[in-house]
N, C-alpha and C positions, 0 to 999 in steps of 0.2 A: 436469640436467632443468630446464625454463623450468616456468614456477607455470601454465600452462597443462596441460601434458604431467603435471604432478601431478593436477591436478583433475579429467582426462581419466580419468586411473587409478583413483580412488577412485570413479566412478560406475560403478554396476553396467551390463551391457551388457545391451540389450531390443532384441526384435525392432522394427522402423522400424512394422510393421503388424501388430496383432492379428488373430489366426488366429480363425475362427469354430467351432461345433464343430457347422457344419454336415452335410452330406452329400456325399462328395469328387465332383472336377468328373472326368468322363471325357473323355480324350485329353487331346492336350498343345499348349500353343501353337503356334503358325503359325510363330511366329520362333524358338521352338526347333530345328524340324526344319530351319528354313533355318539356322541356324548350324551344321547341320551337315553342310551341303555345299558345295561349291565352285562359281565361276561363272564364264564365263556356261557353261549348264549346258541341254542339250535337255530337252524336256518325255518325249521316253522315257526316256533317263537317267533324271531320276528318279523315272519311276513307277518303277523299276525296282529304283533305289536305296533310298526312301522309301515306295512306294505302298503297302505294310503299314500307316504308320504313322498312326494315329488323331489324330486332329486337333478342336481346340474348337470348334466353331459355337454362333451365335444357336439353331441349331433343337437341338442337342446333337451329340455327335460324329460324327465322318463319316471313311470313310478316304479320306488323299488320293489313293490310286489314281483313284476316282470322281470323286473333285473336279477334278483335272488330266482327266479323259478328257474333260467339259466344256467345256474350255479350248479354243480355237485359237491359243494361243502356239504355234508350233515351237522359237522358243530362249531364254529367260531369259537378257537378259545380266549383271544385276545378282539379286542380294539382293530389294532393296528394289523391283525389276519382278518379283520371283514375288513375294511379299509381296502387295502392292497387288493381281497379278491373283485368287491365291487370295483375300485378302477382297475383291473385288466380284462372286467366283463365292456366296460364301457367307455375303457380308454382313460388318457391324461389329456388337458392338453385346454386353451383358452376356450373359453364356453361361450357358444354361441348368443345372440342376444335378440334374435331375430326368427 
């Protein structure tokens, strides 16, 4: 062991970011649900796939079935193109908790 990897050891481990113990957020990130699909990827796929799943907005949550039926994408070919389309259907910005 290097004197680094010792001193690594004897510090207690803590979360990177204190939790509040406020009121929990409903739905789930945006980049959640796209991690868990594959691309590139039709906008019926995945209502179809996904459109259940509750999602975080500025105004509170929203399912993306509604969110996508908005949309005139026909095919996501990336990640990061349904990403970007989803937040400028629904905005950036701290998410409501309330």
């Amino acid at each position: 062991m290097s004197d680094n990897d010792e001193a690594e050891a004897e510090e207690p481990e803590e979360p990177a970011v204190e939790l509040g113990e406020g009121p929990d957020v409903a739905g789930e990130p945006i980049a959640r649900v796209a991690s868990r699909l594959t691309w590139p990827a039709k906008r019926s796929d995945l209502r179809a796939q996904e459109g259940d799943a509750t999602i975080r907005t500025p105004e509170g949550a929203r399912e993306l079935d509604d969110v996508l039926a908005e949309s005139s994408v026909p095919l996501f070919e990336s990640r990061s193109e349904f990403v970007a389309e989803v937040e400028e259907l629904v905005g950036r910005g701290p998410v409501a908790t309330e």
